[in-house]
SEKOL-519327 format. One line per 5 residues: their letters; for each residue x, y, z of N, C-alpha, C, O. Coordinates in steps of 0.2 Angstrom, whole numbers. Layout:
N
a = X:Y:Z:X:Y:Z:X:Y:Z:X:Y:Z | ... $
This chain:
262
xxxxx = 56:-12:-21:57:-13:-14:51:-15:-10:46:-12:-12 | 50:-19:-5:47:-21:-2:45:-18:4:49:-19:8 | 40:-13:5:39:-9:12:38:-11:17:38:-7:22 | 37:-19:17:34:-23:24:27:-20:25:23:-21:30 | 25:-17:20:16:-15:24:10:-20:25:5:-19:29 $
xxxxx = 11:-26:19:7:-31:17:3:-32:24:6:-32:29 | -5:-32:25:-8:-33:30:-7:-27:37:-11:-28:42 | -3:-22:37:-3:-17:40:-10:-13:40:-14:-13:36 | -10:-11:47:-20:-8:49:-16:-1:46:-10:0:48 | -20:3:42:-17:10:42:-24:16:46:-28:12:48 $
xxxxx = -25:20:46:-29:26:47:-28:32:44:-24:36:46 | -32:34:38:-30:40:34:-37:45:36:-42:43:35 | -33:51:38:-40:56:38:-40:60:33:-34:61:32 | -44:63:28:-46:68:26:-42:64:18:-38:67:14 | -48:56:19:-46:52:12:-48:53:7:-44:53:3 $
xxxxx = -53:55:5:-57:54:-2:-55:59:-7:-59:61:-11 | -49:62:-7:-49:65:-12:-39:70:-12:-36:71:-7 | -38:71:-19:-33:73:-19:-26:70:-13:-24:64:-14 | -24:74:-9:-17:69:-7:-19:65:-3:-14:61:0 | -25:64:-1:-28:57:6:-29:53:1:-25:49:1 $
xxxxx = -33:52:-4:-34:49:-9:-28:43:-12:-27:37:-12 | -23:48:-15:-17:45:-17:-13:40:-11:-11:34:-12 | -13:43:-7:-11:39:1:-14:33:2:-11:28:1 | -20:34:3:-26:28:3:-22:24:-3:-18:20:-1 | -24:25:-9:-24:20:-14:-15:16:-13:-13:11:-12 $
xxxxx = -13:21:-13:-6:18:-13:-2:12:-7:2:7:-8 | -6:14:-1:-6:10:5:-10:3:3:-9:-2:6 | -13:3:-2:-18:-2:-5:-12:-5:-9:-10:-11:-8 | -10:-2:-13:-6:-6:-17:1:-12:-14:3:-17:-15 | 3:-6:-8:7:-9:-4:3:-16:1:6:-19:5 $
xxxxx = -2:-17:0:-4:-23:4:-7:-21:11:-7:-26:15 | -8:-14:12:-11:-13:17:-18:-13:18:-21:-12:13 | -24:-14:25:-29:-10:24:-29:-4:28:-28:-4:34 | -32:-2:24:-35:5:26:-43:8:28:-49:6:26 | -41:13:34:-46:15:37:-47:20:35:-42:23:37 $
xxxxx = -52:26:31:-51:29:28:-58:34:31:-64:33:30 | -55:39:34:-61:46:35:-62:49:32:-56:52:31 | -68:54:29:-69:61:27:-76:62:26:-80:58:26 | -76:67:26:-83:72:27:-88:69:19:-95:70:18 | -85:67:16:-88:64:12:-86:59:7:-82:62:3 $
xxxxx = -88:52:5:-82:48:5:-84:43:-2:-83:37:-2 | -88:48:-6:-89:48:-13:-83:43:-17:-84:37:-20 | -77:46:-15:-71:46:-19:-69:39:-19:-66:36:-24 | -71:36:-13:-68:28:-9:-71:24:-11:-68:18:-10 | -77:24:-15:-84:19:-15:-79:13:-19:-76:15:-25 $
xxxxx = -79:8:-17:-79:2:-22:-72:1:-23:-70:-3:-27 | -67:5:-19:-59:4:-17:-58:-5:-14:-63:-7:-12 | -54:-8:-15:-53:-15:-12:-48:-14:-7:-43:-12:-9 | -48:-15:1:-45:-13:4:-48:-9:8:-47:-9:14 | -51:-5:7:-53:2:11:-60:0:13:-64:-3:9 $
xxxxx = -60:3:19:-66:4:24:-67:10:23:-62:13:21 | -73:16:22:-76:21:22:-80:22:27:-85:19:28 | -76:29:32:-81:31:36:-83:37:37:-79:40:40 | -89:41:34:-91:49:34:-93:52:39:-97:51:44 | -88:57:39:-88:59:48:-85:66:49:-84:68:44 $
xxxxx = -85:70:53:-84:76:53:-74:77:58:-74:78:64 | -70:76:54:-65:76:58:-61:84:62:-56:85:65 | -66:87:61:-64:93:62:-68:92:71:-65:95:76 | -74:89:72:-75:90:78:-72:87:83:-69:83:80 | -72:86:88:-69:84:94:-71:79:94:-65:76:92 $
xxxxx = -74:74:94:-75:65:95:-75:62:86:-76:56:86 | -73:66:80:-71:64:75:-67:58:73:-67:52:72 | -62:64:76:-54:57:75:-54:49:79:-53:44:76 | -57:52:86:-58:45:90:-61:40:86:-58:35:84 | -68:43:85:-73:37:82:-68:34:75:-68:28:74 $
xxxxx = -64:37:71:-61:33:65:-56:30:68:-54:27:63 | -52:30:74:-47:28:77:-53:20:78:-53:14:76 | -57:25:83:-60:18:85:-64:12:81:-65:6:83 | -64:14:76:-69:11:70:-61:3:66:-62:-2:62 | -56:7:68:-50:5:64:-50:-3:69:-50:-9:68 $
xxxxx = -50:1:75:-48:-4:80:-55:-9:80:-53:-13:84 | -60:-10:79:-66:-14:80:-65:-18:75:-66:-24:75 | -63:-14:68:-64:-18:62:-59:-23:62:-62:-29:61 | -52:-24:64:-46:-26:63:-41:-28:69:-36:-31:69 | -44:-25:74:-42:-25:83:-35:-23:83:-31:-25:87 $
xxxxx = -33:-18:78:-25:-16:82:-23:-10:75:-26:-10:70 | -19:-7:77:-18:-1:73:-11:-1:73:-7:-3:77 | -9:1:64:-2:0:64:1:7:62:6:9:64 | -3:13:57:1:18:53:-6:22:55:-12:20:56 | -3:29:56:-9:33:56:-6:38:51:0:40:51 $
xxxxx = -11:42:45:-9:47:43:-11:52:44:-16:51:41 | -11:57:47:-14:65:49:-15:69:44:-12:74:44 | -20:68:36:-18:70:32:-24:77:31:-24:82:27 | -28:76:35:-35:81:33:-32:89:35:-27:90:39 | -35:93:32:-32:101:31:-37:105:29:-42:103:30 $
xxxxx = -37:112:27:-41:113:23:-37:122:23:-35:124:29 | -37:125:19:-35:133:21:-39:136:14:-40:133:9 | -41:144:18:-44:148:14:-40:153:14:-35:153:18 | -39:159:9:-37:164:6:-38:169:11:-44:171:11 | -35:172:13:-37:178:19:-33:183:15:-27:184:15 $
xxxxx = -39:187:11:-37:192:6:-36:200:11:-34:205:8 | -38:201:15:-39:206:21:-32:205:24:-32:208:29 | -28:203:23:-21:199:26:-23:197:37:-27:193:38 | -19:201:41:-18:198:46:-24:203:49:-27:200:53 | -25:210:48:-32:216:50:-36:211:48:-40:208:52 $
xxxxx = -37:209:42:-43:209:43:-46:200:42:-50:197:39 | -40:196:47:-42:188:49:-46:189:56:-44:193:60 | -50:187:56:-53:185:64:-50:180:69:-47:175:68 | -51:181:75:-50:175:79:-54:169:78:-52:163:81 | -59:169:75:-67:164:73:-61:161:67:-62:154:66 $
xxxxx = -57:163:63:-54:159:57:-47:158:60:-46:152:58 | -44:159:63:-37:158:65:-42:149:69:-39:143:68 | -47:151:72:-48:146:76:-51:139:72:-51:133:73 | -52:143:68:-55:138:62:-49:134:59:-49:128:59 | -44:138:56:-40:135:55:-35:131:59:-32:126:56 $
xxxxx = -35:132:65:-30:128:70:-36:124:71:-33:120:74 | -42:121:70:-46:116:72:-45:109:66:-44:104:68 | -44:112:60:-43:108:53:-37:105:54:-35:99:55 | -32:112:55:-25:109:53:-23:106:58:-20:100:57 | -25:108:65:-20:108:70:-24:101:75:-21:96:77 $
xxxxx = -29:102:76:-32:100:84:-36:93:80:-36:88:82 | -37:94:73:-38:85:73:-34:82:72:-36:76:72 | -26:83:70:-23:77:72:-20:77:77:-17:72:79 | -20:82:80:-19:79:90:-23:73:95:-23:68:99 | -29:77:89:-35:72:93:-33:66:91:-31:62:95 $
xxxxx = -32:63:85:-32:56:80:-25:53:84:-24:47:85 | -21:58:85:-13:55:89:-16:51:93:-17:45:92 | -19:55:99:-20:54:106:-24:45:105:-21:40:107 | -29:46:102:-32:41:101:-28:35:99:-30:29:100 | -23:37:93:-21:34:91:-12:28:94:-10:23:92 $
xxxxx = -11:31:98:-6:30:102:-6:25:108:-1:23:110 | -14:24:111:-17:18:115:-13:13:112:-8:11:114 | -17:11:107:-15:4:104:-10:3:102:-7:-3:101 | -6:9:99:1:8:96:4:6:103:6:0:103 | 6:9:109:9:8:114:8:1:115:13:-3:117 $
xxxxx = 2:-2:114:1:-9:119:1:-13:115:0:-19:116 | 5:-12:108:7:-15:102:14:-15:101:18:-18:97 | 16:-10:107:25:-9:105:27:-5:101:33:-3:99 | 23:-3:99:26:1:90:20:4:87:14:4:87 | 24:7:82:17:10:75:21:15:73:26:17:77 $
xxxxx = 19:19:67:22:26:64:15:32:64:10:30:65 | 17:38:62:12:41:63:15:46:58:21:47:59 | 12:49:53:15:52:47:10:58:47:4:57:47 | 12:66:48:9:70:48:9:75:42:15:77:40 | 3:77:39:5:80:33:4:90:33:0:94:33 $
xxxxx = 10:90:34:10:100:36:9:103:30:4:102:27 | 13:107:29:15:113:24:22:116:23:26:117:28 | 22:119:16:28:122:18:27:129:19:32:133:19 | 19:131:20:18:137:24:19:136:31:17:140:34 | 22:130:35:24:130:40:31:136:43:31:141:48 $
xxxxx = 34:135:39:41:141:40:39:144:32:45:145:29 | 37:145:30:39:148:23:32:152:22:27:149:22 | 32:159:21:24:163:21:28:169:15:32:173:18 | 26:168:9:26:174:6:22:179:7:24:185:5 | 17:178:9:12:184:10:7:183:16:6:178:18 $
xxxxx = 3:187:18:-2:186:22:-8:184:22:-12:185:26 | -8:179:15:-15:177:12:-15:170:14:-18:166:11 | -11:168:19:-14:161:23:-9:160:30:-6:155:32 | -10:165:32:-5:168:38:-9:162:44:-6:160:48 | -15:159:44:-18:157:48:-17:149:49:-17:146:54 $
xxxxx = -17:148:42:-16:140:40:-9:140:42:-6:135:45 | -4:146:39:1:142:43:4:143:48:9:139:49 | 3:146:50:2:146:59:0:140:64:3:138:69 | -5:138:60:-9:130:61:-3:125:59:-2:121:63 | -1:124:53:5:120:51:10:121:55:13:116:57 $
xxxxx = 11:127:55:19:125:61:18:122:68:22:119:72 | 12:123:70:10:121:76:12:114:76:16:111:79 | 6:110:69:7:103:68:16:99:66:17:93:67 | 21:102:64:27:103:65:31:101:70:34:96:70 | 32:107:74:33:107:82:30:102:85:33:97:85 $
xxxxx = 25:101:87:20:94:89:22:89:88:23:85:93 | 25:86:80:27:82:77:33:79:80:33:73:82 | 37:84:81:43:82:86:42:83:93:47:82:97 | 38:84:94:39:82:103:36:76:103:38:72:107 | 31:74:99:27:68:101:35:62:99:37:59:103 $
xxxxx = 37:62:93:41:58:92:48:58:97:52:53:97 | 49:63:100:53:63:105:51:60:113:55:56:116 | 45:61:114:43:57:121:40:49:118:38:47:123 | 39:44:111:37:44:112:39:38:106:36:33:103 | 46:40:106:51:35:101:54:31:107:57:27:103 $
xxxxx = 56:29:112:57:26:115:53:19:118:55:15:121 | 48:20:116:43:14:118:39:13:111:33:12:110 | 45:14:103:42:11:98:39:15:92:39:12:86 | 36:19:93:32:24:89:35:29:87:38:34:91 | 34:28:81:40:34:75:33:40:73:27:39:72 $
xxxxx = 37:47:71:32:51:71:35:55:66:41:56:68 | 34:57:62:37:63:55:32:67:51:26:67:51 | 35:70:47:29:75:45:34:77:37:40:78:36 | 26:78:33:29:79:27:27:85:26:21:86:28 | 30:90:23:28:96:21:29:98:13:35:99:11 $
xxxxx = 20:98:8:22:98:3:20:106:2:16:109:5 | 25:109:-5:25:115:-9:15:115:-12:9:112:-10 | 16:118:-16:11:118:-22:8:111:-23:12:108:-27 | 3:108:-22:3:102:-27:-5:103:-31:-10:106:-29 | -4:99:-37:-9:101:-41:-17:97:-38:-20:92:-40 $
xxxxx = -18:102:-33:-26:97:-31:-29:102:-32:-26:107:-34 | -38:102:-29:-42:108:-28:-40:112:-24:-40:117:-25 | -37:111:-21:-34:115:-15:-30:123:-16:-30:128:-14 | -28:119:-21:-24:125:-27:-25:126:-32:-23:132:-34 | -30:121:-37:-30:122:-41:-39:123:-45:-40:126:-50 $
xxxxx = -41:120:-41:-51:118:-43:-54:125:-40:-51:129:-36 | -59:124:-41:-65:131:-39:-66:130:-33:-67:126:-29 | -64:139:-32:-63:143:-25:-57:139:-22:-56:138:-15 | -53:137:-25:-44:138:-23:-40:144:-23:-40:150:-23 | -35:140:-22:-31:146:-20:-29:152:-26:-28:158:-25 $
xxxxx = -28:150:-30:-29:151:-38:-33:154:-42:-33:159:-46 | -40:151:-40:-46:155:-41:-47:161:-37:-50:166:-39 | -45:161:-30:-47:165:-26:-45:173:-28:-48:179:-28 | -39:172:-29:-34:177:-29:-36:179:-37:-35:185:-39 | -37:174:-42:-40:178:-47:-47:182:-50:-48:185:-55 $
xxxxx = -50:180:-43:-56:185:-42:-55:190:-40:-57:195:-43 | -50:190:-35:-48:195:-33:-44:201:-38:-44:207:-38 | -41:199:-40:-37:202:-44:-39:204:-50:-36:208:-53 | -45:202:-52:-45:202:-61:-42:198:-67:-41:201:-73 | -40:193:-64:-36:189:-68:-38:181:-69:-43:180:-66 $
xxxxx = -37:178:-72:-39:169:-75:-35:169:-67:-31:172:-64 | -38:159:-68:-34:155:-62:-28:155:-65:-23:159:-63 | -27:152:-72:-20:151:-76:-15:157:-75:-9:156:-75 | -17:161:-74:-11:170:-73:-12:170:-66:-6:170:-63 | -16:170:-63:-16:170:-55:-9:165:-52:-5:166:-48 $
xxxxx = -10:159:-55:-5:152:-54:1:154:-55:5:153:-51 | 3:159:-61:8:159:-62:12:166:-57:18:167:-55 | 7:169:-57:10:176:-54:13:173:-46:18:174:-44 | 7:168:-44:8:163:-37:17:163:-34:20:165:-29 | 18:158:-40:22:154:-38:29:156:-43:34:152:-42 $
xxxxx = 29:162:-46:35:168:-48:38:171:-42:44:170:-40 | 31:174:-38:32:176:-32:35:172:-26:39:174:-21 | 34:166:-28:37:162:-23:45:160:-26:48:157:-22 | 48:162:-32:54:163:-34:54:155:-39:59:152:-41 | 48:153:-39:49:148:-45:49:139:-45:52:138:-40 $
xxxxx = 48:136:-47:50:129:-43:56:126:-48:56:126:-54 | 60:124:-46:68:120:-50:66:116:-56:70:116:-61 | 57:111:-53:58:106:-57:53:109:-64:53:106:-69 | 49:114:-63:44:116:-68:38:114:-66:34:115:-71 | 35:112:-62:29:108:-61:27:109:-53:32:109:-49 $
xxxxx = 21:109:-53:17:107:-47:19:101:-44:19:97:-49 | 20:97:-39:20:89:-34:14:87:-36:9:92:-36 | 11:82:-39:7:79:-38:6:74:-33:10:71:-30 | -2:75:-33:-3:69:-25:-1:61:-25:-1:58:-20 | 1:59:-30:5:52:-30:14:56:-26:16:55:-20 $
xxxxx = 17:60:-29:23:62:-28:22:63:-19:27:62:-16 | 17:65:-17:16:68:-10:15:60:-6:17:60:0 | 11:55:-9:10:48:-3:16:44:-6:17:39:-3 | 19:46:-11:26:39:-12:31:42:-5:34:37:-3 | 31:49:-2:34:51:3:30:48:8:32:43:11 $
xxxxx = 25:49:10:21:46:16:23:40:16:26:38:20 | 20:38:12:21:28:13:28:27:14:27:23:19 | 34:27:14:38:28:14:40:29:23:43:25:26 | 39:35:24:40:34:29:38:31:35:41:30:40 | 30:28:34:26:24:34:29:18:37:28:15:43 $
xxxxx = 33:15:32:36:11:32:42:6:34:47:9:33 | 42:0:38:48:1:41:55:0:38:59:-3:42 | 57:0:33:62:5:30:64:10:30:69:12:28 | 61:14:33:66:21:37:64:20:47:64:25:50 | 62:14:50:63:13:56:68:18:60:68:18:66 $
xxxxx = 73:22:57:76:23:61:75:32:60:79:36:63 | 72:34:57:68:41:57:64:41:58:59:37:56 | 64:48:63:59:49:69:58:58:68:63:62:67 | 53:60:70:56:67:71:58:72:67:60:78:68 | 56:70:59:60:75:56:55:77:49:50:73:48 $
xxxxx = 55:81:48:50:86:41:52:87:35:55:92:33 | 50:81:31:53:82:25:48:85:19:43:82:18 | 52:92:16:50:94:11:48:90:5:51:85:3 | 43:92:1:43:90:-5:41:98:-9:35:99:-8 | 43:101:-13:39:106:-17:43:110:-23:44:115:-25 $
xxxxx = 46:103:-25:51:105:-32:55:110:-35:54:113:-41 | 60:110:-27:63:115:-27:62:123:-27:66:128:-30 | 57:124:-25:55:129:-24:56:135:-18:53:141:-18 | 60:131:-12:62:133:-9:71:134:-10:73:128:-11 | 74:138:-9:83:138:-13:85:137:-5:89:133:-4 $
xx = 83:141:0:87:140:7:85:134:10:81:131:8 | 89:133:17:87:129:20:86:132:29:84:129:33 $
C-alpha cells in the first residue's frame, strides 16, 4: 500500500533509539525526510534521509529549535511525532513520589510535546494541513500499581490534550491521534535500570522473573510477546499518513492484548 509519504517533511522527537528509532527509519523507507531529535543522536549517524539534531527536548526552547531546524532545512512541515518519554520506577508508590518528580515527569511526557504542537502547528496551518501523532501509554488509563503513578498521570494528560487539540484544530486541516503502546521490548523495559531491572533489585529477583511476575500481574498478554518497536511505528506511520485522513482524535492501543476490557 502506498502511504503517499514520499517527500513528506516529518519531525520525530526522542529519535535515536528504540520506538523514535523504528519510526525515524521507517518514515525513511516510506519516502520521507526526517527531522530527527534527541539528547543524543549516536543512533542516526549515517541514516540516508534523516537530519540529526542533539538537543535537550525536555527544556522549553528544545521542541521549537527542532521544529525550527525542520522548517530552515526543508521550508514546510508535514507530520510531527511526539515520540520522546522517559519514566522511572517510583518503588516508594505515591508517599513517597515528590512534587520535583511528578514534575519531571509531566516535563518529559507531557510539556514537550505541547511545546513541539505549538510550534508545530504555525506552518501546518499556513500549509492547510499536516498530522501530528502523539505517543502515550497504556499507563494512561490503565495503572496496575503505583510504581509509575506519575508517568501516567503525564500520559493521560498527553491523551486528553490529544483530543482537544484535534478537536479545535481538525477543521482548518490538521489531524491529531495518539498511539498508546503496552510492554514493548526497548530499554525502557527491558535494558539496564528499566523497568524490569528496577523492580528486580528491588525485589531480589533476575530482570527475566521480574518481567514475568510484571506482566502475569497485569493478567498476561493474548499474543505471548512484548510489541516490538517496528509493531509500534507501522501504527504511527500509518496514521501519519493520509490513508486514515479521516481520523482524527482517537487513541489507539497496541499491547498484545493485554488489556481484556475496553
Amino acid at each position: 500500500m502506498n502511504l503517499e509519504l514520499q517527500g513528506k517533511v516529518v519531525v520525530v522527537t526522542g529519535a535515536s533509539k528504540g520506538i523514535g528509532l523504528a519510526i525515524t527509519k521507517m518514515f525513511v523507507e516510506e519516502g520521507a525526510r526526517v527531522v530527527a531529535g534527541a539528547r543524543t543522536v549516536d543512533g542516526l549517524a549515517g541514516l540516508p534521509g534523516v537530519t540529526a539534531h542533539q538537543l535537550d527536548l525536555a527544556a522549553p526552547e528544545g521542541p521549537a529549535k527542532l521544529v525550527a531546524a525542520a522548517l530552515e532545512e526543508h521550508g514546510r512541515l508535514d507530520v510531527l511525532v511526539n515520540n520522546v518519554g522517559a519514566v522511572r520506577v517510583r518503588l516508594g508508590g505515591f508517599l513517597g513520589t515528590s512534587d520535583s518528580e511528578f514534575e519531571w515527569a509531566m516535563q518529559m511526557n507531557f510539556f514537550a510535546a505541547v511545546r513541539a504542537t505549538r510550534a508545530a502547528l504555525q506552518p501546518m496551518l499556513k500549509a492547510d494541513g499536516g498530522s501530528i501523532v502523539n505517543v502515550a501509554s497504556l499507563n494512561a488509563f490503565f495503572e496496575p500499581d503505583a510504581g509509575v503513578l506519575d508517568y501516567g498521570a503525564a500520559k493521560a494528560a498527553l491523551v486528553n490534550f490529544t483530543k482537544s487539540i484535534a478537536m479545535e484544530f481538525g477543521p482548518r486541516g490538521v489531524r491529531v491521534n495518539a498511539v498508546s503502546p503496552g510492554p514493548v521490548s526497548t530499554d525502557l523495559w527491558l535494558g539496564k535500570g528499566g523497568v524490569a531491572d528496577t523492580v528486580a533489585k528491588a525485589s531480589g529477583t533476575d530482570a527475566q522473573q521480574a518481567r514475568e511476575k510484571i506482566v502475569a500481574g497485569m493478567g498476561g498478554f493474548a499474543t505471548g510477546r512484548f510489541s516490538t518497536p517496528e509493531d509500534v511505528a507501522t501504527l504511527v506511520v500509518l496514521l501519519a499518513s493520509a490513508r486514515t485522513k479521516n481520523v482524527t482524535g482517537s487513541n489507539y492501543v497496541i499491547d498484545g492484548g493485554l488489556i481484556k476490557t475496553t
